[in-house]
Biopython code that builds the backbone (N, CA, C, O; Angstrom):
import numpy as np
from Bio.PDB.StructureBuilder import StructureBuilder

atoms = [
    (1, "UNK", "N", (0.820, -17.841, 4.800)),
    (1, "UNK", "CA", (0.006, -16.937, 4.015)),
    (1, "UNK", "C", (0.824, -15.709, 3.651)),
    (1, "UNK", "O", (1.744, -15.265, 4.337)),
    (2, "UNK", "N", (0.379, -15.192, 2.461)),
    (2, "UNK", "CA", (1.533, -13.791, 2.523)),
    (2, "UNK", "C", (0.334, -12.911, 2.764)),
    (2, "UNK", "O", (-0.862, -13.007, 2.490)),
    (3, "UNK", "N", (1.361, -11.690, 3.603)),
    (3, "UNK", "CA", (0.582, -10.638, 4.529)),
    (3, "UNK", "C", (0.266, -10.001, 3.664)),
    (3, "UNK", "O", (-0.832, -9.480, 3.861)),
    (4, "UNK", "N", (1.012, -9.605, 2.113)),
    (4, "UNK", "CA", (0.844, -8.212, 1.565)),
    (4, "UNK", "C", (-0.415, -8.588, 0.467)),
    (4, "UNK", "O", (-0.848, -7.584, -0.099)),
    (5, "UNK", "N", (-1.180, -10.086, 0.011)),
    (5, "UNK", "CA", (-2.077, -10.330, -0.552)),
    (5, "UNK", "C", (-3.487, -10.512, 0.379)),
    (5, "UNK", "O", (-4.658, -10.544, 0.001)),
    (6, "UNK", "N", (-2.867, -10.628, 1.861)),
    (6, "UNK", "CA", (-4.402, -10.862, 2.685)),
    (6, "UNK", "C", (-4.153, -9.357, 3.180)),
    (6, "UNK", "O", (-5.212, -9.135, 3.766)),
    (7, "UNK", "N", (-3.820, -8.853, 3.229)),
    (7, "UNK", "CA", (-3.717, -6.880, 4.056)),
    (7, "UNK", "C", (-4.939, -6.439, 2.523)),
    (7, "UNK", "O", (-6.154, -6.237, 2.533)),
    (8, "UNK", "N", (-4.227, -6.433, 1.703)),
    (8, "UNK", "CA", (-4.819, -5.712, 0.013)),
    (8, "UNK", "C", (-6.517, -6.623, 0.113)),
    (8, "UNK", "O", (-7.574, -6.015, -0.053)),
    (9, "UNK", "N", (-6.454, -7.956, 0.374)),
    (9, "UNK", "CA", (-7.979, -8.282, 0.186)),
    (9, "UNK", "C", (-8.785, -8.171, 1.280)),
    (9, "UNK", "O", (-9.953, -8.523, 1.113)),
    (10, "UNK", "N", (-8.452, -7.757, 2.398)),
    (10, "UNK", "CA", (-9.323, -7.628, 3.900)),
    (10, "UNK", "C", (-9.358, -6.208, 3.588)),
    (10, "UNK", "O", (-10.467, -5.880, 3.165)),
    (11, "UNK", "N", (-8.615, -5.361, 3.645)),
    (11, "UNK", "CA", (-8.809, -3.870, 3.078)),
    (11, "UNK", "C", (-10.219, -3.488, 2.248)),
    (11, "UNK", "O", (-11.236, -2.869, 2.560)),
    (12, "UNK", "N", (-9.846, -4.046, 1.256)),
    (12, "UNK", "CA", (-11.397, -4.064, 0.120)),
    (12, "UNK", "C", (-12.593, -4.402, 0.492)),
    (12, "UNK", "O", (-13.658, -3.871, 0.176)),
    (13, "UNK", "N", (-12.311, -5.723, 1.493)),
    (13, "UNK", "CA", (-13.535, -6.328, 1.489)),
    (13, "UNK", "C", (-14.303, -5.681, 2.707)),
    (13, "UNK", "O", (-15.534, -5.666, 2.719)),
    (14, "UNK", "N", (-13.450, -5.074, 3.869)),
    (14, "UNK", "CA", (-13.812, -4.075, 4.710)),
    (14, "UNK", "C", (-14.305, -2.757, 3.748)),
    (14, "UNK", "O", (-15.495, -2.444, 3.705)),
    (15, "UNK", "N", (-13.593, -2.250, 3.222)),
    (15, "UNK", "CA", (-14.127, -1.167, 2.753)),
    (15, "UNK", "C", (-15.311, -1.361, 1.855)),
    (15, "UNK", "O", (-15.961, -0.318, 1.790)),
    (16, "UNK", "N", (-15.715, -2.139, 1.284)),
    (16, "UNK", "CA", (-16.604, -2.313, 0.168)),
    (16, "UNK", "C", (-17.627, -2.280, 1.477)),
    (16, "UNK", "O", (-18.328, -1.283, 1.646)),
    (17, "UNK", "N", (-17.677, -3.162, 2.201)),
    (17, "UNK", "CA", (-18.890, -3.308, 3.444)),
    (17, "UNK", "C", (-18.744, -2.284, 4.273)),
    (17, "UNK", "O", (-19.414, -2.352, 5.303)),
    (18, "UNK", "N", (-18.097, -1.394, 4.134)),
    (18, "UNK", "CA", (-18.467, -0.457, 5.183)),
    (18, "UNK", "C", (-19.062, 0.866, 4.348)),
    (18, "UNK", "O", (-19.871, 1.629, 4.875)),
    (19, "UNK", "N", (-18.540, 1.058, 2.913)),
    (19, "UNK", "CA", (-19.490, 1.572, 1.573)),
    (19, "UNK", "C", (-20.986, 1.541, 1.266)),
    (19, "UNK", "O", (-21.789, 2.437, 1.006)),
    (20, "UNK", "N", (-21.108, 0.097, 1.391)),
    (20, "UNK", "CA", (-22.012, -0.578, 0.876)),
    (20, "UNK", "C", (-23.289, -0.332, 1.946)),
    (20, "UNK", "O", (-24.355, 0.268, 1.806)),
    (21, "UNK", "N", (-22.721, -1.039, 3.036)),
    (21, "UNK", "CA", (-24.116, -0.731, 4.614)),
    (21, "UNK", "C", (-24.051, 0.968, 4.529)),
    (21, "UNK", "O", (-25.099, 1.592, 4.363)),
    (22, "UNK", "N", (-23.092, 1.485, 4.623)),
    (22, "UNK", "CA", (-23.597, 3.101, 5.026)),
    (22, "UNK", "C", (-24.561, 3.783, 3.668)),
    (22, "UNK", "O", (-25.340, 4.731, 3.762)),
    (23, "UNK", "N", (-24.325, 3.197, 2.748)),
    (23, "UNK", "CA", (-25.335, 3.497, 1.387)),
    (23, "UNK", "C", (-26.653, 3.313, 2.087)),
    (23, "UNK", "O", (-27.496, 4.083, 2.546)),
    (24, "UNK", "N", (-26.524, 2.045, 2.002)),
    (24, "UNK", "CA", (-28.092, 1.574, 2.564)),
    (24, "UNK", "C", (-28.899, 2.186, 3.606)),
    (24, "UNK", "O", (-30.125, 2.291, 3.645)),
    (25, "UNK", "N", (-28.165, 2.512, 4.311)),
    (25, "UNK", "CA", (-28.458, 3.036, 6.002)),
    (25, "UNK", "C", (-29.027, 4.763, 5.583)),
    (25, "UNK", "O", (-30.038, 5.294, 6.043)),
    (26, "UNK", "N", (-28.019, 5.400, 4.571)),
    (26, "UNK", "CA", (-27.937, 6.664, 4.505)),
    (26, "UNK", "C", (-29.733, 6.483, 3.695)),
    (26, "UNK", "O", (-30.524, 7.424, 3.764)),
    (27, "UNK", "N", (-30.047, 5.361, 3.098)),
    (27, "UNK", "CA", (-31.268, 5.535, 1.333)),
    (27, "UNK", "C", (-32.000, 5.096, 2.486)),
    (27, "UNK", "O", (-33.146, 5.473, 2.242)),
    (28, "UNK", "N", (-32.007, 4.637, 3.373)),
    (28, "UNK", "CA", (-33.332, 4.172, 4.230)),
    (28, "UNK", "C", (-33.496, 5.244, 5.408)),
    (28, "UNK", "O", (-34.617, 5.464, 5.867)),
    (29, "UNK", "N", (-32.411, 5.878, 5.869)),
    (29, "UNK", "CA", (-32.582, 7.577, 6.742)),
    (29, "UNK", "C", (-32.635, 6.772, 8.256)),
    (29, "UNK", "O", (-33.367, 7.155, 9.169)),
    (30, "UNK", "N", (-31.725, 5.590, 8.350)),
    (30, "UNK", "CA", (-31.791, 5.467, 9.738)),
    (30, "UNK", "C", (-30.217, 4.863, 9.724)),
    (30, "UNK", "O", (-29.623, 5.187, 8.695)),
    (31, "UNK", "N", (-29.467, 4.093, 10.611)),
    (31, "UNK", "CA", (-28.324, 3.685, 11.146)),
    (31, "UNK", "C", (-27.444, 3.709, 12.055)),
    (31, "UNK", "O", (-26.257, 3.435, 11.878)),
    (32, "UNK", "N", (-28.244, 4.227, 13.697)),
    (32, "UNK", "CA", (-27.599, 4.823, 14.848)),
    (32, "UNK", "C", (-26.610, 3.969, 15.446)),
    (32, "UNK", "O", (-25.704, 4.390, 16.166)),
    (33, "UNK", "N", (-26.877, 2.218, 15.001)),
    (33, "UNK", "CA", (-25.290, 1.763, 14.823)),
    (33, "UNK", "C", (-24.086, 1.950, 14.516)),
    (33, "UNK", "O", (-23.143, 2.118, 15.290)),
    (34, "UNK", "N", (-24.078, 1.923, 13.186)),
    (34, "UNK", "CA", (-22.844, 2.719, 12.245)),
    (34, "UNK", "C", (-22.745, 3.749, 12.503)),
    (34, "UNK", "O", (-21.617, 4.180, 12.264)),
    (35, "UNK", "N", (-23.750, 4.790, 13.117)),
    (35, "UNK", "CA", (-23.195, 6.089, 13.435)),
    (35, "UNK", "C", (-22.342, 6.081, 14.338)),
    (35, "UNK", "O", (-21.713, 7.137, 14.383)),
    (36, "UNK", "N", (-21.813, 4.727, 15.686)),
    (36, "UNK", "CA", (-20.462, 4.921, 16.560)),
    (36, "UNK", "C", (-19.500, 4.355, 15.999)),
    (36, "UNK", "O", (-18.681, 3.715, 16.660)),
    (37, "UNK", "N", (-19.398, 4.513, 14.368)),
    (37, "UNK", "CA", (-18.103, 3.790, 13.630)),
    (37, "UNK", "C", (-17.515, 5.640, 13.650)),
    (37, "UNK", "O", (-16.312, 5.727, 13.897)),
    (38, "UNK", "N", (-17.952, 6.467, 13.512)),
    (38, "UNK", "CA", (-17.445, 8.270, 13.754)),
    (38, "UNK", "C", (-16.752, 8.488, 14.458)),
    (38, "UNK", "O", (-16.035, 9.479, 14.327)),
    (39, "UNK", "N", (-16.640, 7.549, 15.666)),
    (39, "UNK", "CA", (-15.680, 7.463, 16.850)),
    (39, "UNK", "C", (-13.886, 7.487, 16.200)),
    (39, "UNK", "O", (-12.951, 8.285, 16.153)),
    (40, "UNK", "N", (-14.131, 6.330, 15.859)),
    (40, "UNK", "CA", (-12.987, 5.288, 15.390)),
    (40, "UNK", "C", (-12.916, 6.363, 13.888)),
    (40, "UNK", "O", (-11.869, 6.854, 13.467)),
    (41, "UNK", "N", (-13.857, 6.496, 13.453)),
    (41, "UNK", "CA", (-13.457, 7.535, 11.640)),
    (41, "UNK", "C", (-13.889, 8.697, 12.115)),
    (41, "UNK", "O", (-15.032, 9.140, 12.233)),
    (42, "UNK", "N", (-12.839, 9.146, 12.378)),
    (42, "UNK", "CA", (-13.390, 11.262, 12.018)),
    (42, "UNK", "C", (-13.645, 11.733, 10.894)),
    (42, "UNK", "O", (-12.643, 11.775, 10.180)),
    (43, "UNK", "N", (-14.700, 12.164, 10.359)),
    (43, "UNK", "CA", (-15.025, 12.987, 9.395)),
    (43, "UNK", "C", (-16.424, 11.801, 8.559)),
    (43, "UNK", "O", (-17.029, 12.099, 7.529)),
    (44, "UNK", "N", (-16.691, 10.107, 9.611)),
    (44, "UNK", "CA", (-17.716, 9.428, 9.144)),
    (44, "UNK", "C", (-18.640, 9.966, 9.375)),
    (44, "UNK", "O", (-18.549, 10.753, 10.318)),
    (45, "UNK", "N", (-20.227, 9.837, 8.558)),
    (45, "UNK", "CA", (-21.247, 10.117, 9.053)),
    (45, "UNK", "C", (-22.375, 9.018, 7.839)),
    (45, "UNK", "O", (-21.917, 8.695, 6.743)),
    (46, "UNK", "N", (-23.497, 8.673, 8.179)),
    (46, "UNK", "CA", (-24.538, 8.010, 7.680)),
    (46, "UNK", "C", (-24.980, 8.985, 6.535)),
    (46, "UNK", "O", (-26.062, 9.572, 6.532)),
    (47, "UNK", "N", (-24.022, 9.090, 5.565)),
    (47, "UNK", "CA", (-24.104, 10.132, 4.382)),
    (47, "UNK", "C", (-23.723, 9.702, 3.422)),
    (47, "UNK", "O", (-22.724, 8.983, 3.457)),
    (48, "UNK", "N", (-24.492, 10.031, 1.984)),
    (48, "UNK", "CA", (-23.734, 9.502, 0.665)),
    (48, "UNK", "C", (-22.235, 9.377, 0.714)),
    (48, "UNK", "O", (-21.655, 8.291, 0.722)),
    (49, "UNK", "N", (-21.313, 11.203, 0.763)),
    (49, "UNK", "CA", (-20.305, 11.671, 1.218)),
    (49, "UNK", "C", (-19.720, 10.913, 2.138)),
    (49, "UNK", "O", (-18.501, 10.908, 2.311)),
    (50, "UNK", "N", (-20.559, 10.200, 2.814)),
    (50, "UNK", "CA", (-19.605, 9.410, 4.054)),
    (50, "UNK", "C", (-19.705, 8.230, 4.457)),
    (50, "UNK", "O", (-19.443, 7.617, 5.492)),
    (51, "UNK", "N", (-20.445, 7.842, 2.723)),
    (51, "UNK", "CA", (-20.292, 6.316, 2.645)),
    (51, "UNK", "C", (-19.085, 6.570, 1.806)),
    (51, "UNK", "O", (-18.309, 5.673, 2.136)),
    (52, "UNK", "N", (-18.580, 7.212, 1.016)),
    (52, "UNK", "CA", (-17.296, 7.355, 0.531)),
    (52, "UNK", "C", (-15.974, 7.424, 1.846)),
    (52, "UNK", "O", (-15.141, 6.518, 1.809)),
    (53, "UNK", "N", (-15.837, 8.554, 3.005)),
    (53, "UNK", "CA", (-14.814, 8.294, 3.675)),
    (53, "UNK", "C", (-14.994, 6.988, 4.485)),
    (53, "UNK", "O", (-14.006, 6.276, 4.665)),
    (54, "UNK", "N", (-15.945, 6.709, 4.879)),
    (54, "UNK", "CA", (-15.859, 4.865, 5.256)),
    (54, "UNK", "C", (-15.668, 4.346, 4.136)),
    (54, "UNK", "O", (-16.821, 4.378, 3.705)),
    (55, "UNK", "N", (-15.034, 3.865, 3.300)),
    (55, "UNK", "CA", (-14.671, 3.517, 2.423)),
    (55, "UNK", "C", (-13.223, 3.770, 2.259)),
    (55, "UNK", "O", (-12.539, 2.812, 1.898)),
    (56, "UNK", "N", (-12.726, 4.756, 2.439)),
    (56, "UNK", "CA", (-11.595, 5.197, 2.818)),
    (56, "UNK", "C", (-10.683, 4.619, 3.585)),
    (56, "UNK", "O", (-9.558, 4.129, 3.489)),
    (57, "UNK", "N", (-11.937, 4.930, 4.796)),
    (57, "UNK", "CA", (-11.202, 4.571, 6.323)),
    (57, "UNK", "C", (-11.098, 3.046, 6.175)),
    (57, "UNK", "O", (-10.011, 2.543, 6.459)),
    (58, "UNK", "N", (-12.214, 2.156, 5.716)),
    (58, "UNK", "CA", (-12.445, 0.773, 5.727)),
    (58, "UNK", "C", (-11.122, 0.176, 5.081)),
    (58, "UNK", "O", (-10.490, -0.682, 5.697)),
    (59, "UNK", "N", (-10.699, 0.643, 3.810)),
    (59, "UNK", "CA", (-9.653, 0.053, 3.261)),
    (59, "UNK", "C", (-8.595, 0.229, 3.651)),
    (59, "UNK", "O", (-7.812, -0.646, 3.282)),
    (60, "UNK", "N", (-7.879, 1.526, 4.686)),
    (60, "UNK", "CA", (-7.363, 1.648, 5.424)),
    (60, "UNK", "C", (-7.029, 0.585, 6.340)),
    (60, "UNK", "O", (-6.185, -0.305, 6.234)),
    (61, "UNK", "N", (-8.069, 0.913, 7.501)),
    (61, "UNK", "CA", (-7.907, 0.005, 8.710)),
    (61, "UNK", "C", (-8.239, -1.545, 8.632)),
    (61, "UNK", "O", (-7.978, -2.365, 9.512)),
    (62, "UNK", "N", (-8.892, -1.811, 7.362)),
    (62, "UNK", "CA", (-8.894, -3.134, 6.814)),
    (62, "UNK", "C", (-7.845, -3.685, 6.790)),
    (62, "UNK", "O", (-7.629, -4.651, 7.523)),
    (63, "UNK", "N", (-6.504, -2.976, 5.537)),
    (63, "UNK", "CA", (-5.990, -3.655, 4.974)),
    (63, "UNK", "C", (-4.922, -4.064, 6.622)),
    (63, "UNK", "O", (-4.491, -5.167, 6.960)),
    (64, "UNK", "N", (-4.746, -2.493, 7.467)),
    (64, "UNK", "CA", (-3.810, -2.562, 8.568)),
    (64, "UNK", "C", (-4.074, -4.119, 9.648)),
    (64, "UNK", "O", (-3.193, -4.858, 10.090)),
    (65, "UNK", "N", (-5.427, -4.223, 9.812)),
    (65, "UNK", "CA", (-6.265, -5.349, 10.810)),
    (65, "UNK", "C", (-5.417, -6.410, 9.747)),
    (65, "UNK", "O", (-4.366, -6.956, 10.084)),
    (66, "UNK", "N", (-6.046, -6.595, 8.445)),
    (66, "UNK", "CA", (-4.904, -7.858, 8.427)),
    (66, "UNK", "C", (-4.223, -8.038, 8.363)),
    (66, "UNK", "O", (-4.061, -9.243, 8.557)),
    (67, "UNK", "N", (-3.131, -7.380, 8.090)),
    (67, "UNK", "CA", (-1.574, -7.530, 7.889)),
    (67, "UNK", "C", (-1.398, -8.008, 9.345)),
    (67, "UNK", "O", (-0.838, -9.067, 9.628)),
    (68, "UNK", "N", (-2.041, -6.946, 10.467)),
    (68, "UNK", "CA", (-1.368, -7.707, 11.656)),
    (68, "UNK", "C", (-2.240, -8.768, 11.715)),
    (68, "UNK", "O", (-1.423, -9.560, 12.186)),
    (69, "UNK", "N", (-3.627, -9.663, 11.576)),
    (69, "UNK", "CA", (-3.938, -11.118, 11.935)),
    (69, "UNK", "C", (-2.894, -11.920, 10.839)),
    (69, "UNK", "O", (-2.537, -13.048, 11.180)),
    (70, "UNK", "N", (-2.482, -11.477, 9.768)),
    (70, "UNK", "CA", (-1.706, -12.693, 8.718)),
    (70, "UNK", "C", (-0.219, -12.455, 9.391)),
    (70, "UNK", "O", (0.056, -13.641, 9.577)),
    (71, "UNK", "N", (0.604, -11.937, 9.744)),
    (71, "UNK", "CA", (1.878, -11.828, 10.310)),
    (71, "UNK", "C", (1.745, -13.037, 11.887)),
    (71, "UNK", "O", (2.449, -14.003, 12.181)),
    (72, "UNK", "N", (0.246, -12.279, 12.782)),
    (72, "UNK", "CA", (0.453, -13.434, 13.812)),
    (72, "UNK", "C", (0.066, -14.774, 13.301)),
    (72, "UNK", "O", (0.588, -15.832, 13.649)),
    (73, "UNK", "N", (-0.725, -14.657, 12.596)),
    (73, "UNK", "CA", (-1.217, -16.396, 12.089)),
    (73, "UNK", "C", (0.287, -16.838, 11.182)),
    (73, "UNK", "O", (0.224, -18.044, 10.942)),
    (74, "UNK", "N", (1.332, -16.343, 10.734)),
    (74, "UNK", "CA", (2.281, -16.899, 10.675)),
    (74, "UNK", "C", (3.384, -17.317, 11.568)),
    (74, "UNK", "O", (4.126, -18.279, 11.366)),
    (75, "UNK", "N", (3.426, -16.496, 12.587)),
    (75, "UNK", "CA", (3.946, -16.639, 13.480)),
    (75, "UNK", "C", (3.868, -17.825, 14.465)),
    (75, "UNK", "O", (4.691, -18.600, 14.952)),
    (76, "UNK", "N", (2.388, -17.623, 14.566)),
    (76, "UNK", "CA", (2.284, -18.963, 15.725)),
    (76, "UNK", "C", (2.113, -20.492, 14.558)),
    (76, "UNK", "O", (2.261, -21.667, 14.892)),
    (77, "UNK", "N", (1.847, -20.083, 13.503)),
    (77, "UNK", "CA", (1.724, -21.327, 13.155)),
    (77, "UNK", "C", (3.151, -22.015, 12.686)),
    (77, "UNK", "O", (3.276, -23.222, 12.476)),
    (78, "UNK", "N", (4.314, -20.936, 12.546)),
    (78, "UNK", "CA", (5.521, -21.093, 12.760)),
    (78, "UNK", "C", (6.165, -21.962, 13.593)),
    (78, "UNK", "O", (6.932, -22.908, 13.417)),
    (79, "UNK", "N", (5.592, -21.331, 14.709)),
    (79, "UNK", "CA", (6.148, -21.859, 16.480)),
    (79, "UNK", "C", (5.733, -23.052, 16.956)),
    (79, "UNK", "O", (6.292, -23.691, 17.847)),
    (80, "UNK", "N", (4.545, -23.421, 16.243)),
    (80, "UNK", "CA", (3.770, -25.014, 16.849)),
    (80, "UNK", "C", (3.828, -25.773, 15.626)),
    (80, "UNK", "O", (3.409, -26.902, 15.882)),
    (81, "UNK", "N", (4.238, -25.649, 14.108)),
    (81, "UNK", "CA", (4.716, -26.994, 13.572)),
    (81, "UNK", "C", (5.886, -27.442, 13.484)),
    (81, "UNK", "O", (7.003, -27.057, 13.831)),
    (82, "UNK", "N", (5.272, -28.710, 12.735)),
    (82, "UNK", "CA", (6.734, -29.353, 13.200)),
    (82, "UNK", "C", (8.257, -29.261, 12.340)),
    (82, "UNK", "O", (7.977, -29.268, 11.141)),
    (83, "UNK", "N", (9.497, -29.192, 12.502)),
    (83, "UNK", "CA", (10.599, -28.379, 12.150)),
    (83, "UNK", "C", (10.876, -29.221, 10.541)),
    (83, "UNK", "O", (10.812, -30.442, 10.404)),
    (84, "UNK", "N", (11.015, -28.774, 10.042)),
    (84, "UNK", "CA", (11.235, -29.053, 8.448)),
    (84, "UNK", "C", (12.662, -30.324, 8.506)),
    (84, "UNK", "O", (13.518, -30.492, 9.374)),
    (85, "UNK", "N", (12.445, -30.988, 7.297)),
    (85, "UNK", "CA", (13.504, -31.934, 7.388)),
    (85, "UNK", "C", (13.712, -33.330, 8.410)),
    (85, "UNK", "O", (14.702, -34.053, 8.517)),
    (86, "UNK", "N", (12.549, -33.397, 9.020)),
    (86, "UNK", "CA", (12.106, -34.459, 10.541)),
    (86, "UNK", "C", (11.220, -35.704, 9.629)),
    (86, "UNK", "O", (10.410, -35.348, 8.774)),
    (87, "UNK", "N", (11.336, -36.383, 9.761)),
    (87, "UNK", "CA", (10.291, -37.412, 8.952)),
    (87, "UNK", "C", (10.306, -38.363, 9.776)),
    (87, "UNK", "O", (11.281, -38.715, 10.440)),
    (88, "UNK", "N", (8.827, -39.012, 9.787)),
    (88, "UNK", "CA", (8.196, -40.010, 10.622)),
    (88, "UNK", "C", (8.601, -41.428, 10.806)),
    (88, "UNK", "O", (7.958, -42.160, 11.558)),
]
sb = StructureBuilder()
sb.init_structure("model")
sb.init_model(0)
sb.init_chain("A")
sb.init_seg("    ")
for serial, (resi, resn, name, xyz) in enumerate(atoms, 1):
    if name == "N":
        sb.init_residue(resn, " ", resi, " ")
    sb.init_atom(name, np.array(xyz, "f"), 0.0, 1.0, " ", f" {name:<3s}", serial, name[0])
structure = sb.get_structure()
């Protein structure tokens, strides 16, 4: 897999969902879930304003989470097939 096309689409797709639920959460006036994502994001809060920095943060730590799962999923899938040029 290449890392630098799954980092760019886990990024988005984190950030769009972490946009998207804190919208919702903020228009309905509840979300004490997502409110311990503030931990992990300084400056998050269940706010219009802070459905934008989760959004931020999401595409951020999105894109970072996959680069490192697509680097190890190359890696090991490296290490356990079988060596190129071997035929049955």
């Amino acid at each position: 897999m290449n890392v630098k096309a799954f980092a760019v689409a886990a990024g988005i797709v984190w950030g769009f969902l972490l946009f998207v639920f804190t919208l919702v959460e903020a228009a309905r006036g509840v979300g004490h879930t997502l409110e311990l994502l503030s931990f992990w994001y300084p400056g998050y809060s269940i706010t219009y304003l802070g459905s934008v920095v989760g959004l931020v943060y999401g595409i951020v730590s999105g894109a970072l989470i996959g680069a490192a799962f697509c680097w190890l999923y190359n890696r090991f899938v490296g290490a356990f097939s079988e060596p190129k040029g071997q035929s049955a």
